[in-house]
SEKOL-762613 format. One record per residue (C-alpha): residue in one letter; residue number from 1; x, y, z. Coordinates in nm, 4 decimals. Example, Ala and Ser with C-alpha at 12.3 -4.5 7.8 and 13.67 -1.06 7.14 Angstrom:
BEGIN
(a, 1, (1.2300, -0.4500, 0.7800))
(s, 2, (1.3670, -0.1060, 0.7140))
# end
This chain:
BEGIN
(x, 1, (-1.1859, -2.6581, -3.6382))
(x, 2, (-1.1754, -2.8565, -3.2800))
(x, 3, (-1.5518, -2.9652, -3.1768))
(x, 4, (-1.6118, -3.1459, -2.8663))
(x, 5, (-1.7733, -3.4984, -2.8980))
(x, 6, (-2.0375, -3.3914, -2.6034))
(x, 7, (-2.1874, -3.1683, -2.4301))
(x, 8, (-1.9429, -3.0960, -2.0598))
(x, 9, (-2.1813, -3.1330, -1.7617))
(x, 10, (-2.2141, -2.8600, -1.4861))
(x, 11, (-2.0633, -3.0851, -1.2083))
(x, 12, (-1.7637, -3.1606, -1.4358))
(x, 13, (-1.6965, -2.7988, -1.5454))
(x, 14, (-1.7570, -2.7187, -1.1689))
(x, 15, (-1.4767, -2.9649, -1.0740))
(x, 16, (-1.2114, -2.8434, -1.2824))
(x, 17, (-1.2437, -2.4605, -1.2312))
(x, 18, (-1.2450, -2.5867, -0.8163))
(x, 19, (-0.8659, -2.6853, -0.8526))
(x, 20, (-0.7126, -2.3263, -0.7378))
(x, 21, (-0.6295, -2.1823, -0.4022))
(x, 22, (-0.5748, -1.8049, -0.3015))
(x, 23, (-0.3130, -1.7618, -0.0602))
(x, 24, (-0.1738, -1.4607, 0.1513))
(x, 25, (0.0918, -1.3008, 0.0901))
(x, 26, (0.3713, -1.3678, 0.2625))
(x, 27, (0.5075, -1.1109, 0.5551))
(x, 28, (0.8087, -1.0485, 0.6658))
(x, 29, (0.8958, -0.8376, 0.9783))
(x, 30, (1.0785, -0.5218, 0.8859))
(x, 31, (1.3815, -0.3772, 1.1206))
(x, 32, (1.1280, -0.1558, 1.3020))
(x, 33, (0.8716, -0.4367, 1.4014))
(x, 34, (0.6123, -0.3751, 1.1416))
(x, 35, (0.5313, -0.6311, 0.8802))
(x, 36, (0.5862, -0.5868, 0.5117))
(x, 37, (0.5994, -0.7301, 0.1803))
(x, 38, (0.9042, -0.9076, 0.0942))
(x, 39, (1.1466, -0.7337, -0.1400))
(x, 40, (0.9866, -0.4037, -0.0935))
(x, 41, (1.0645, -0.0819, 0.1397))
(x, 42, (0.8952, -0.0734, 0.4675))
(x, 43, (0.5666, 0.1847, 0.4310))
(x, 44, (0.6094, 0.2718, 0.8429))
(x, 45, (1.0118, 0.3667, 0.8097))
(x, 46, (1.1107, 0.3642, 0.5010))
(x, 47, (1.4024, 0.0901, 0.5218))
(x, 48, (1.4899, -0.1776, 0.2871))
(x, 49, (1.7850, -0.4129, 0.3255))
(x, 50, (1.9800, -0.2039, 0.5621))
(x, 51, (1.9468, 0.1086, 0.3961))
(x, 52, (1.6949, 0.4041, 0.4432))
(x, 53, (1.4713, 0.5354, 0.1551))
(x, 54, (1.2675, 0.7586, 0.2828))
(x, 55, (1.2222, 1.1388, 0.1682))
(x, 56, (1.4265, 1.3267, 0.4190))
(x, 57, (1.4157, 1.7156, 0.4286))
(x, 58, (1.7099, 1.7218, 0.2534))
(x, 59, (1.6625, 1.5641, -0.0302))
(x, 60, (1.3145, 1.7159, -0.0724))
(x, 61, (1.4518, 2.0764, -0.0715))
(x, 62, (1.6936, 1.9977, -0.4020))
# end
């Protein structure tokens, strides 16, 4: 079974949990001028790469 030879310090655990970075996500500007999430249909009109998706009366009444 692995031991460790010593005890790790505070500052050196410290250090190595430091070495990570949260980032935004990236936007992209939909058709309609509202910003999005890349790869995934616009929430304000319901496009995604060129074509519509959102519920129309139509296709709710079938």
């Amino acid at each position: 079974m692995a031991v460790p030879k010593s005890k790790v310090s505070k500052a050196r655990r410290d250090k190595r949990r430091a070495n990570w970075k949260l980032v935004a996500p990236g936007l992209v500007k939909c058709e309609c001028g509202a910003y999005r999430l890349p790869h995934r249909i616009c929430p304000s009109c319901g496009n995604y790469n060129g074509r519509n998706y959102s519920k129309t009366a139509a296709s709710e009444a079938k």
